[in-house]
C-alpha positions as CSV (number, residue, x, y, z in Angstrom):
1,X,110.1,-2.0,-122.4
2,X,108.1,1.0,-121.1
3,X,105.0,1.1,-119.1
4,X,103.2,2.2,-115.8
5,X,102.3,5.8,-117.1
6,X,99.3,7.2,-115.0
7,X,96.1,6.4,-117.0
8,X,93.0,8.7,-116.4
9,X,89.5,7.5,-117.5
10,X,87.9,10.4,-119.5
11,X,84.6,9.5,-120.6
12,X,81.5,7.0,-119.8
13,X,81.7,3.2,-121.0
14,X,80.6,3.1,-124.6
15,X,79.1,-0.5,-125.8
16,X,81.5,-0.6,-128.9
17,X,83.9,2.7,-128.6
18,X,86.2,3.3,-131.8
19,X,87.7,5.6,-133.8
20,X,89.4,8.3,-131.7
21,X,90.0,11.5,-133.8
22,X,91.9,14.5,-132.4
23,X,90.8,17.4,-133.5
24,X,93.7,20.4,-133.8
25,X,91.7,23.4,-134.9
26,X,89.0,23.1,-132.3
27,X,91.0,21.0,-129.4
28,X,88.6,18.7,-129.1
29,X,88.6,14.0,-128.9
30,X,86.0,13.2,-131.1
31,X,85.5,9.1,-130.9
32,X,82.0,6.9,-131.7
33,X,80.1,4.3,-129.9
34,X,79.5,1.4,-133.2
35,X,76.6,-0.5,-131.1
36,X,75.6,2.8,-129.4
37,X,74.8,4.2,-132.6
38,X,76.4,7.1,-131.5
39,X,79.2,10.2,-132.2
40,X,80.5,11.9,-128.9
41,X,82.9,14.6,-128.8
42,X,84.8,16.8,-125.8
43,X,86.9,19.5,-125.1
44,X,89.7,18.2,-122.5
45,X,90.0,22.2,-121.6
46,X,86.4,22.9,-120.5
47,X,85.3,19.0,-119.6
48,X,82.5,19.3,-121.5
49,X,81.1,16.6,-123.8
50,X,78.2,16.4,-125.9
51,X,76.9,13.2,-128.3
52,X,74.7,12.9,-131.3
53,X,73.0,9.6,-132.6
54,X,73.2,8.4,-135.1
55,X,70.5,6.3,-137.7
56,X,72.7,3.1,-138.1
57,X,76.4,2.3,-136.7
58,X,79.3,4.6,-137.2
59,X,82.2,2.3,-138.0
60,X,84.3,5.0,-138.6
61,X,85.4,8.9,-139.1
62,X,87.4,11.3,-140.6
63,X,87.0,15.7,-140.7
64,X,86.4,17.7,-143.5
65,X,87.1,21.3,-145.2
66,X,83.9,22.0,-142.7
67,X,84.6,22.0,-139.0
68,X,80.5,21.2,-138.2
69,X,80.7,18.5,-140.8
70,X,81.9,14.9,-140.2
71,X,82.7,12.2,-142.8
72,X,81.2,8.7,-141.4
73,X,81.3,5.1,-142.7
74,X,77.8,4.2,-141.5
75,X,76.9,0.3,-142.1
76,X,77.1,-0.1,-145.8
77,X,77.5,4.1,-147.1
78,X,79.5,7.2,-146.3
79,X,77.1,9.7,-145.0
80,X,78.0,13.5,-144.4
81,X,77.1,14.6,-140.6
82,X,76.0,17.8,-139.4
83,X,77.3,18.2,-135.9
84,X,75.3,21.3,-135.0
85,X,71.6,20.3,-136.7
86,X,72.1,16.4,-136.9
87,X,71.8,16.4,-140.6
88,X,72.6,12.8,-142.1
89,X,73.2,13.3,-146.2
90,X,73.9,10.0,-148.3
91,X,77.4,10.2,-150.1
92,X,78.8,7.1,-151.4
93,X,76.9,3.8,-151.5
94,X,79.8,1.2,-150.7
95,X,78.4,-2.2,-150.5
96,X,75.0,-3.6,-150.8
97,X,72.7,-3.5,-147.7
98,X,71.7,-7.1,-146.5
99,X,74.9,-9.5,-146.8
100,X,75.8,-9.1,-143.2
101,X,78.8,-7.0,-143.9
102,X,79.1,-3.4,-141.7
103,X,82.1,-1.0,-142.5
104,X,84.7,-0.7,-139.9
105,X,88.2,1.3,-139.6
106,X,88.7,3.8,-141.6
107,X,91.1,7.0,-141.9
108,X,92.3,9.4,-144.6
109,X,95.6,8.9,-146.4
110,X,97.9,12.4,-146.7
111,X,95.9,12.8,-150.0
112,X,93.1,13.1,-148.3
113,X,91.4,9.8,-149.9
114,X,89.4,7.8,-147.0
115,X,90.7,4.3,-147.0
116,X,87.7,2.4,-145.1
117,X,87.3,-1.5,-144.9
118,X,84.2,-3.6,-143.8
119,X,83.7,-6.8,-141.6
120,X,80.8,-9.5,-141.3
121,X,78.9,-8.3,-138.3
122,X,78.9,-10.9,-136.5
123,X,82.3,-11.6,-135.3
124,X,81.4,-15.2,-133.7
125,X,80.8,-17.0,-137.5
126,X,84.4,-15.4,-138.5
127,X,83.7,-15.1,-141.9
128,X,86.1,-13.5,-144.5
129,X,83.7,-11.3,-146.4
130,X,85.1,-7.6,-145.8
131,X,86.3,-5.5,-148.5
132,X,88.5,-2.3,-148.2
133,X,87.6,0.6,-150.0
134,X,89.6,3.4,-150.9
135,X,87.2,6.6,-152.0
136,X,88.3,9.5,-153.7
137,X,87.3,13.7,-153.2
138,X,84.7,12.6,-155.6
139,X,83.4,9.7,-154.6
140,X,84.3,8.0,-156.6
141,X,85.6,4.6,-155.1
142,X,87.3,1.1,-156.0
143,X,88.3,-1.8,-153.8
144,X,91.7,-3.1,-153.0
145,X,91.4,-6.2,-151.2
146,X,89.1,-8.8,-150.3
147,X,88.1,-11.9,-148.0
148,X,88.8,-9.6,-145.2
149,X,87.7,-11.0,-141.8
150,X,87.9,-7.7,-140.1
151,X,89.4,-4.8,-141.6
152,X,91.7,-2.8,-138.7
153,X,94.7,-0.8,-138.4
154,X,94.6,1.8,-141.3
155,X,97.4,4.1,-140.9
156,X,99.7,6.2,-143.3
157,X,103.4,7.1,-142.5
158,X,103.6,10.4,-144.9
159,X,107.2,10.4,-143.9
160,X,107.9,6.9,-144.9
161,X,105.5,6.5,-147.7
162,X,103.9,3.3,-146.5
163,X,100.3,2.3,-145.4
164,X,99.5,-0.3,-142.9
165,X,96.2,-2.5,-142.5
166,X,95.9,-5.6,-140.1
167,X,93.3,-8.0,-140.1
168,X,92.1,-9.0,-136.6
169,X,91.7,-12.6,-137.5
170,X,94.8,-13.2,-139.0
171,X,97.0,-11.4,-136.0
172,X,99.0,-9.7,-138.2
173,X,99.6,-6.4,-139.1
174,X,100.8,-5.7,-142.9
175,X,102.7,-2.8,-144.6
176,X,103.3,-1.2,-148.1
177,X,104.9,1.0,-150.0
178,X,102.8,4.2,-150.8
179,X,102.6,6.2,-153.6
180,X,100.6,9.0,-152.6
181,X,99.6,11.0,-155.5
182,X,98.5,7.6,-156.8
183,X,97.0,6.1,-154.1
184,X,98.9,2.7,-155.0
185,X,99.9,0.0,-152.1
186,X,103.1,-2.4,-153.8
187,X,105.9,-4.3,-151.9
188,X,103.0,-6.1,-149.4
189,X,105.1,-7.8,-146.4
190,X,104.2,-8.5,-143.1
191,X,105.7,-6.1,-140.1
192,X,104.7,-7.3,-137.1
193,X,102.7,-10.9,-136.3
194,X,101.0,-11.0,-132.6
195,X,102.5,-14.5,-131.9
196,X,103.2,-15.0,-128.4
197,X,102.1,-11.3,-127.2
198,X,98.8,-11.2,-126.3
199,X,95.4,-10.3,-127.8
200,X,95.3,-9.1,-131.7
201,X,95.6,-6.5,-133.4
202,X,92.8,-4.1,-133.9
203,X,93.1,0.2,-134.5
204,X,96.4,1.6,-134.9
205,X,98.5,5.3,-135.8
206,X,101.7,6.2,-136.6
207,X,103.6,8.6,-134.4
208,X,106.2,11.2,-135.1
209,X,109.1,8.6,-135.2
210,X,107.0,6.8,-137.7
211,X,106.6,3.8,-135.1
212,X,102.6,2.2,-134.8
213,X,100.6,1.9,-132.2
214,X,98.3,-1.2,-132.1
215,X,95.6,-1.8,-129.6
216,X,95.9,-4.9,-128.4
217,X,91.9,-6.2,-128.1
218,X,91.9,-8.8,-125.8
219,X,95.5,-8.4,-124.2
220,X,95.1,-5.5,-122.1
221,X,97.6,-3.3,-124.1
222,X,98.9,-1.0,-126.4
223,X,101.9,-1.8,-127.8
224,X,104.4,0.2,-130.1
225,X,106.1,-1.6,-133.4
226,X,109.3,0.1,-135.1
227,X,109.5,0.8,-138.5
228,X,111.4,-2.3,-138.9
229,X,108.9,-4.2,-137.3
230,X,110.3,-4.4,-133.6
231,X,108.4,-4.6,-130.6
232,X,109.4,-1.4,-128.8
233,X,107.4,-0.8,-125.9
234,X,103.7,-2.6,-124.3
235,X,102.0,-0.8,-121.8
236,X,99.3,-2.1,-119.8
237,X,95.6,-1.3,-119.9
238,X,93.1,-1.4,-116.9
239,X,90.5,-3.0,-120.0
240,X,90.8,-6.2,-121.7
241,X,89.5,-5.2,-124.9
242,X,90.7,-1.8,-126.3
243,X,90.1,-1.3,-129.9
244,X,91.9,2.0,-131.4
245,X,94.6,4.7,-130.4
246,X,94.9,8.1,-131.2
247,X,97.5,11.0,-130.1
248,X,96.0,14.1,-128.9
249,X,96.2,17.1,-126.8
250,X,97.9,20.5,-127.8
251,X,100.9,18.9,-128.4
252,X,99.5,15.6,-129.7
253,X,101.6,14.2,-126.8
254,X,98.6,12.0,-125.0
255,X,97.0,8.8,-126.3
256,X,93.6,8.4,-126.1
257,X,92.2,5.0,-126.2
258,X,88.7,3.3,-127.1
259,X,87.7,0.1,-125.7
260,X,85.0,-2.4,-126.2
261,X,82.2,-2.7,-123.4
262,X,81.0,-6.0,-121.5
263,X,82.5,-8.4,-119.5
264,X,86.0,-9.1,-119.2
265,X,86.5,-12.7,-120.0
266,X,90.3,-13.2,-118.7
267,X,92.3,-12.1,-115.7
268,X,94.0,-8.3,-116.1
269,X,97.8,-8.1,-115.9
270,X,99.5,-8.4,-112.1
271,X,99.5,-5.1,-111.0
272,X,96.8,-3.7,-113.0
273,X,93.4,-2.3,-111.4
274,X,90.8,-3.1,-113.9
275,X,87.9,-0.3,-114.9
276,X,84.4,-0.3,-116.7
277,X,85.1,-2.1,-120.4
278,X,84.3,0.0,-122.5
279,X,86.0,3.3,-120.8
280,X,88.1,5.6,-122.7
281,X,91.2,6.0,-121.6
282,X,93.9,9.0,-121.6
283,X,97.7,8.5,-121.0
284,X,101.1,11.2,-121.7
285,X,103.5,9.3,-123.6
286,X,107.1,9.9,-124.3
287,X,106.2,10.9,-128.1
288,X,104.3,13.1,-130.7
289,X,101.6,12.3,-132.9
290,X,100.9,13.4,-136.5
291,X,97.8,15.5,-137.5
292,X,94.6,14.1,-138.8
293,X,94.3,14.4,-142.4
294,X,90.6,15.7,-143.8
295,X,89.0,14.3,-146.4
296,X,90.1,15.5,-149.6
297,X,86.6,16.4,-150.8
298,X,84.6,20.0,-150.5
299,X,81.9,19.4,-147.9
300,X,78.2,20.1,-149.4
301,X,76.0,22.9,-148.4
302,X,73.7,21.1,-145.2
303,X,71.3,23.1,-143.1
C-alpha cells in the first residue's frame, strides 16, 4: 500500500479541528475548531489566515449561493454565518437544547440537501442518542436514523449514486444506494469494518475514482476504501487523532487533514515524527477530489 508522502503542517493546533471544506471559487481551506468555538479560513496562495468565533460549537459546514455566507450546524440549530460582519441568523431548530446531544458531521448531498447528524457530547458515557438529519433548501427537515453514538463520515458518490455514514462507535463505515432527486438511502450494507486496522472511523470524502477517505482517529492514518470495500492504501500521520479529510488545492489534488488536540495517548507509527495534536495537516496525493456541493437553499439578506 502507499504512503510516506511529505506532510506539511499548515495551520496552528486547534482543540477540536473538523470539517475541512475547500473552497474552488475563492481558493481558500475553510475548517472549524468544535471546542474552540471557532471558523478559520486561508488562502494557501497568500498564507494568510483569518478566524471568526463563534457563539456555541460549530459541528459542521457547508457554502452557499453567497460566498460571505456559511451554513453551520451549531449545537442543536443551523445558523446562517456572515463571514465579513459576524452575523449569526437562526435557520433550522434541529433538536431540543438540554439533552446533552451536539450536532456533528455534516455535508451536502449533489442536491444540495445538508445531511447533518448529532452525538452525546460527552464521548466518555458513549451513549447512542444522535440523530441524522437531512434538511432541505427550505428547511424543512426529517430524520433518517437513530441511536447514533457519533454520527461521522457523510459522503456522496454522485457518480455512483450511493451515500456513506459511519458511526465512530460501531467501527464501521456503511453505504447506500442514492436516489438523489429523492433524497432516499435503500440497499444499507456495510463496506468497510475497522477490524484489525487501527483507530475508527471518523470524517471521510469521496475522490474522483469514487474510493473514500476515512480518518483514522486514534490510528495515526488515513486510509483509502474501494468502491468494493477494499482497503487500498494507509498512509501515516504524524497525529494520533485526526478527525476529517478533504481534497483541495487548484487541482483538488492535496488533502488536507483536521486533527483533534491534547495528548497523544499511544506510541506513533516507527518511522513517524509526531507534531502538535491538533495540527492541520496538508499532503499531494496521487488523486482528484470532487467539488463541494452548496447548499441548495437561497441565502437570506444579512448585514
Amino acid at each position: 500500500m502507499a504512503s510516506g508522502p511529505a506532510i506539511e503542517v499548515v495551520a496552528p493546533p486547534a482543540r477540536l479541528g473538523e470539517c475541512p471544506l475547500w473552497h474552488g471559487g475563492r481558493n481558500e481551506l475553510y475548517w472549524i475548531d468544535i471546542e474552540g468555538r471557532r471558523l478559520h479560513r486561508w488562502s494557501p496562495s497568500s498564507d494568510s489566515a483569518a478566524s471568526r468565533d463563534m457563539p456555541g460549537r460549530p459541528g459542521s459546514m457547508v457554502f452557499t449561493d453567497d460566498d460571505d455566507i456559511l451554513l453551520v450546524a451549531m449545537e442543536h440549530e443551523l445558523v446562517w454565518y456572515r463571514w465579513s460582519t459576524a452575523t449569526v441568523t437562526p435557520f433550522v431548530p434541529l433538536e431540543e437544547p438540554g439533552t446533552g446531544n451536539r450536532l456533528n458531521d455534516g455535508r451536502t448531498d449533489p442536491a444540495g440537501r445538508y445531511v447533518v447528524g448529532s452525538m452525546y457530547e460527552n464521548v466518555e458515557e458513549r451513549r447512542f442518542t444522535g440523530l441524522l438529519h437531512q434538511i432541505e433548501a427550505d428547511g424543512t427537515s426529517r430524520v433518517l436514523r437513530r441511536d447514533i453514538g457519533v454520527t461521522n463520515a457523510n459522503a456522496f458518490d454522485p457518480e455512483r449514486g450511493r451515500a456513506y455514514f459511519a458511526d465512530s462507535f460501531t467501527g464501521r463505515i456503511l453505504v447506500w444506494d442514492y436516489d438523489v432527486e429523492a433524497g432516499e438511502r435503500t440497499n444499507e450494507r456495510v463496506l468497510f469494518a475497522y477490524g484489525e486496522v487501527p483507530g475508527s472511523p471518523d470524517g471521510a470524502c469521496v475522490d474522483a475514482d469514487g474510493c473514500l477517505w476515512s480518518a483514522s482517529v486514534h490510528g495515526w492514518a488515513v486510509i483509502r476504501i474501494t468502491p468494493d470495500g477494499r482497503l487500498d492504501r494507509r498512509i501515516e500521520l504524524p497525529v494520533q487523532k485526526p478527525t476529517m479529510p478533504c481534497f483541495g488545492g487548484p487541482d483538488l489534488s492535496t488533502l488536507y487533514v483536521t486533527s483533534i488536540g491534547g495528548d497523544a495517548t499511544s506510541p506513533p507509527p516507527d518511522g513517524i515524527t509526531p507534531v502538535v495534536e491538533g495540527s492541520l495537516l496538508a499532503f499531494d496525493v496521487d488523486v482528484q477530489g470532487i467539488p463541494e456541493i452548496p447548499f441548495a437553499g437561497t441565502a437570506p439578506e444579512i448585514a
